[in-house]
C-alpha positions as CSV (number, residue, x, y, z in Angstrom):
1,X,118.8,132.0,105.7
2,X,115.4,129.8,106.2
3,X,115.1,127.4,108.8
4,X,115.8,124.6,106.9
5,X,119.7,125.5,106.1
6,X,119.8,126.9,109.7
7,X,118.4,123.6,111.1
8,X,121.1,121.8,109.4
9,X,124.0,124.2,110.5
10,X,122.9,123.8,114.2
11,X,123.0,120.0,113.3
12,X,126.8,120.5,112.4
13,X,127.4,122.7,115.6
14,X,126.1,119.8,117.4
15,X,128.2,117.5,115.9
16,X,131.1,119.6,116.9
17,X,130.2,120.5,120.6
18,X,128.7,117.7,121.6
19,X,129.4,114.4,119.4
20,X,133.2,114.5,118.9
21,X,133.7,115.6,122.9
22,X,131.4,112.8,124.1
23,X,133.4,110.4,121.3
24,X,136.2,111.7,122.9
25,X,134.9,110.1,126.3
26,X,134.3,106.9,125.1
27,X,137.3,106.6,123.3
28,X,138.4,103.8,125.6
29,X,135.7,101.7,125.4
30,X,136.8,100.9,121.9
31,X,140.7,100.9,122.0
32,X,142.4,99.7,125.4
33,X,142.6,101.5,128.0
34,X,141.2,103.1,130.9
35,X,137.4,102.6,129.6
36,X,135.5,106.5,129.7
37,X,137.2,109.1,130.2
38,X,135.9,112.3,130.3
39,X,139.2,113.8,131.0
40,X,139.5,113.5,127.3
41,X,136.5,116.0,126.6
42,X,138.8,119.3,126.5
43,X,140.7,117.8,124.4
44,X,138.3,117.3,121.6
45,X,138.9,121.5,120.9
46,X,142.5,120.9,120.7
47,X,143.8,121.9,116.5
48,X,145.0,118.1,116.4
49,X,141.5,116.8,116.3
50,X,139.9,119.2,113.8
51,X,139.4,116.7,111.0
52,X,137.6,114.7,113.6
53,X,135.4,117.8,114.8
54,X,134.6,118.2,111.3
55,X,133.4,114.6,110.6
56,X,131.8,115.0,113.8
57,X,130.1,117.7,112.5
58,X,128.8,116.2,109.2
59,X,127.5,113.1,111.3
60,X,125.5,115.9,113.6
61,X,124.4,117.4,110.0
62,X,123.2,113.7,108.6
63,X,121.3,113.3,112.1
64,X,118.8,116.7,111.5
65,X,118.6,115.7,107.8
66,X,117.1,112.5,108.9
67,X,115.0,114.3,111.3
68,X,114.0,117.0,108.7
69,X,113.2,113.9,106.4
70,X,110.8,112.1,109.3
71,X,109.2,115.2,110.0
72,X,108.4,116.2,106.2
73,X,107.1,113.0,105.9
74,X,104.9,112.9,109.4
75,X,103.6,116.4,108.0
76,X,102.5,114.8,104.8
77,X,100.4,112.0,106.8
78,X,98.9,114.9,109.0
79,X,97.7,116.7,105.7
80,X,96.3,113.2,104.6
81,X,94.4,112.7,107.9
82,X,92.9,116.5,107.5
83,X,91.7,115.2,103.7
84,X,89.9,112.7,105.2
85,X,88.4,114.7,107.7
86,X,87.6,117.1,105.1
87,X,84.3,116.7,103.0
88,X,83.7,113.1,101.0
89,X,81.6,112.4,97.9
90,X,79.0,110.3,99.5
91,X,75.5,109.0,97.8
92,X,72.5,111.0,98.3
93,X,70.6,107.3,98.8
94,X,73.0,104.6,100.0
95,X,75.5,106.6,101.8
96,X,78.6,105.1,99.8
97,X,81.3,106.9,99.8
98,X,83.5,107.0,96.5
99,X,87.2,107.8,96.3
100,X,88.1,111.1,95.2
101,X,90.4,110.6,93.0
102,X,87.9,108.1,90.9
103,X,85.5,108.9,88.6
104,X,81.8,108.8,89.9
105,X,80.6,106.8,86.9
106,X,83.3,103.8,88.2
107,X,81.4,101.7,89.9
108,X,84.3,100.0,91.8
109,X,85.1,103.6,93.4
110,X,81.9,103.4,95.7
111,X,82.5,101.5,98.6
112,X,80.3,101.4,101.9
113,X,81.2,103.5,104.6
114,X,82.6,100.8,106.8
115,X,84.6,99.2,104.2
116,X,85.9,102.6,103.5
117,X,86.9,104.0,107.1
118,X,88.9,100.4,107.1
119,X,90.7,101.0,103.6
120,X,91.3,104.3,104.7
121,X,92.1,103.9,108.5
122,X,92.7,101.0,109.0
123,X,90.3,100.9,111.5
124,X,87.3,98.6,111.6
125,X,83.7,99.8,112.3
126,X,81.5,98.8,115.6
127,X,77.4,99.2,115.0
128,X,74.9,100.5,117.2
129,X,71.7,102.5,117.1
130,X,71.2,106.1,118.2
131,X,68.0,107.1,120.1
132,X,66.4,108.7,116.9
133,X,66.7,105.6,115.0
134,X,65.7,103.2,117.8
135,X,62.2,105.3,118.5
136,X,61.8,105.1,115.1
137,X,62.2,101.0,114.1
138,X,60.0,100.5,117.9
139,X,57.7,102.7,116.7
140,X,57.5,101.0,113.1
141,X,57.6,97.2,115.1
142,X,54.7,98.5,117.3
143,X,52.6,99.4,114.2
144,X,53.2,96.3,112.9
145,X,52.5,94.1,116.2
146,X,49.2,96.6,116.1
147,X,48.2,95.2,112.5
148,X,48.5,91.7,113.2
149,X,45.8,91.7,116.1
């Protein structure tokens, strides 16, 4: 039995142990009476209320479904963020970065590297200069200052 089917059985166990007793409960919130009542937990197990158990137990099956479903779908997103943390086709020159699943002769697949963090992300891009690059422009705006003297 894999986990799946035995995720969704536990879901129909909970349905049965926990939902219908606790519906039980509540009961009198809905029709009149004496509001909760959590004398009325025992009697959840009791043969009369089977059928209920049982729908009980498909609601508590429908609940892990839906939780299944989220967390195949949150897994898919995770592998998505690990493909974009994985390697890009990016420009030997200009540093653009072209989307994957385009050709590299189509031009329109190229986009900068800010403009594609945001389409990817959804994240916009802050600038600054690291030490390497700042030396290097001083160093090149000294030279010049040095010429025009």
């Amino acid at each position: 039995m894999n986990n799946r089917t035995l995720n969704i059985l536990s879901g129909f166990v909970l349905g049965i142990l926990l939902l219908h007793p606790l519906s039980m409960a509540f009961e009198g919130l809905i029709h009149p009476g004496p509001g909760i009542n959590t004398d009325n937990l025992w009697e959840a197990y009791n043969p009369h209320h089977l059928p209920m158990s049982f729908f009980f137990g498909l609601v508590g099956m429908v609940f892990v479904m839906l939780n299944l479903a989220y967390a195949s779908r949150l897994a898919s997103k995770e592998q998505r963020v690990s493909v974009l943390e994985g390697l890009l086709p990016i420009c030997a020159y200009c540093k653009k970065i072209r989307e994957a699943d385009k050709p590299a002769q189509d031009r329109s697949a190229w986009h900068e590297v800010e403009d594609y963090h945001l389409m990817k992300s959804g994240a916009s891009v802050t600038h600054g200069m690291c030490p390497d690059c700042y030396d290097e422009i001083m160093a090149r705006l000294d030279k010049e200052d040095g010429e025009e003297v």
